[in-house]
C-alpha positions in Angstrom: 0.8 -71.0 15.8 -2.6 -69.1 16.1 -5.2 -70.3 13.1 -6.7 -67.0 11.8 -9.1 -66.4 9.3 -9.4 -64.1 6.6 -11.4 -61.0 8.1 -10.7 -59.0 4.4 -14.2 -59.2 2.5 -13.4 -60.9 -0.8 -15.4 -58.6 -2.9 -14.9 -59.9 -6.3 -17.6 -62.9 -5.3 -19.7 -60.9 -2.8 -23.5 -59.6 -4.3 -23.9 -56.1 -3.9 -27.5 -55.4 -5.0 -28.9 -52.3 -5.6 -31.4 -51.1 -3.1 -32.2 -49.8 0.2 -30.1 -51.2 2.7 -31.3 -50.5 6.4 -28.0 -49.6 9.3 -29.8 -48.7 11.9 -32.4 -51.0 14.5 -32.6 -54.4 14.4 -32.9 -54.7 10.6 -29.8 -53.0 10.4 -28.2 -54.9 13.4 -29.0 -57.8 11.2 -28.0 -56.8 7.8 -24.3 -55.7 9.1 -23.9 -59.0 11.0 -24.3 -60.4 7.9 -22.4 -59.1 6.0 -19.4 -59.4 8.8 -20.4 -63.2 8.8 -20.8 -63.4 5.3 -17.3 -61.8 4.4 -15.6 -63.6 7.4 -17.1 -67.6 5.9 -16.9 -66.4 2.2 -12.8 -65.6 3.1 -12.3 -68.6 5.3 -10.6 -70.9 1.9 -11.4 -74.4 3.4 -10.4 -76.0 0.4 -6.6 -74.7 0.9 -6.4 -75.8 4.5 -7.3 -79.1 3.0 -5.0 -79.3 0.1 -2.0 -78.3 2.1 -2.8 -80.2 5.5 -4.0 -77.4 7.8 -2.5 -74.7 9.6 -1.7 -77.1 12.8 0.6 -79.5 10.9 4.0 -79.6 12.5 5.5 -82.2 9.9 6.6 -81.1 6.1 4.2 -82.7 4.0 5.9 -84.1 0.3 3.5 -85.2 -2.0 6.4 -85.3 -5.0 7.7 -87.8 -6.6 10.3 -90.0 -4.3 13.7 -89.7 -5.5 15.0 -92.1 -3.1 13.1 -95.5 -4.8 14.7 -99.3 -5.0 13.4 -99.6 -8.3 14.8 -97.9 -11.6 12.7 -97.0 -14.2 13.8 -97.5 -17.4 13.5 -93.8 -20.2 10.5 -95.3 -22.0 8.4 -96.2 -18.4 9.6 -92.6 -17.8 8.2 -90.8 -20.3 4.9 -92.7 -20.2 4.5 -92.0 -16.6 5.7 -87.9 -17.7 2.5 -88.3 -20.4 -0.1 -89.0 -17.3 -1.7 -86.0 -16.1 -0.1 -84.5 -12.5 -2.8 -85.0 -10.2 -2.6 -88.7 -11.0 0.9 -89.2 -11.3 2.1 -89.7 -8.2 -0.9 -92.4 -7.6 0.2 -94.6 -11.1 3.6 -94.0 -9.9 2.8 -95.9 -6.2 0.2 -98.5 -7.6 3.0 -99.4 -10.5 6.0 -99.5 -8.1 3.5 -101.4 -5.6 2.8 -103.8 -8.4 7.0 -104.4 -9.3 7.6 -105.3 -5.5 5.2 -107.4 -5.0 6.4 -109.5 -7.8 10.1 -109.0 -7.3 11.0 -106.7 -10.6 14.0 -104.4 -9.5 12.9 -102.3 -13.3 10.2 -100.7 -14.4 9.4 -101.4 -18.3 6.7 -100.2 -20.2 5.4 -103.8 -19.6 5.6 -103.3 -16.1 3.4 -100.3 -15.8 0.9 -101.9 -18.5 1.0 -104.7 -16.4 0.1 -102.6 -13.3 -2.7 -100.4 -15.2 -4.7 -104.0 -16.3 -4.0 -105.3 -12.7 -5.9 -102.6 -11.2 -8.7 -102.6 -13.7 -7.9 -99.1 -15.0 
């Protein structure tokens, strides 16, 4: 359970320009730091540890759809909510099941979700 980074340069994004390149003295003391520090940030992938929760997370996180819901969706609410793009989904799904508890409807209808859009102001 050690976080590590990435030390491998990812070279397919790194500038290489043409020139002279000093590796020796200061300059050069410099210029290879920086490319070690430069490789090391550039392979670091924040944006994954953010999407998937970390690398400290001891819990399973499930961002899918819940299986195990009180309300039944009827086939038409179904397929409208299978038209919506994935990365919003699971978000209408909530805010439309949210919506049919608080008023006490055990089905989801294409009314329902509808219902639950224009409640929301989408």
């Amino acid at each position: 359970n050690i976080p590590c980074g990435v030390i491998a340069a990812p070279i397919h994004i790194q500038d290489f320009p043409i020139g002279y390149k000093p590796f020796l003295g200061y300059e050069g003391t410099n210029q290879v730091a920086d490319l070690v520090y430069n490789s090391f940030t550039l392979g670091m992938e924040d944006h994954l540890l953010e999407i998937f929760g970390g690398h400290d997370t001891k819990e399973v996180i499930h961002k899918g759809m819940s299986a195990d819901s009180d309300l039944n969706w009827n086939k038409e609410a179904k397929a409208e909510l299978n038209k919506v793009p994935g990365f919003v989904r699971g978000k209408v799904k909530r805010n439309t099941e949210k919506f049919a508890r608080e008023r006490d409807i055990s089905e989801i209808t294409l009314e329902v979700m509808y219902a639950a859009k224009e409640a929301v102001g989408a």
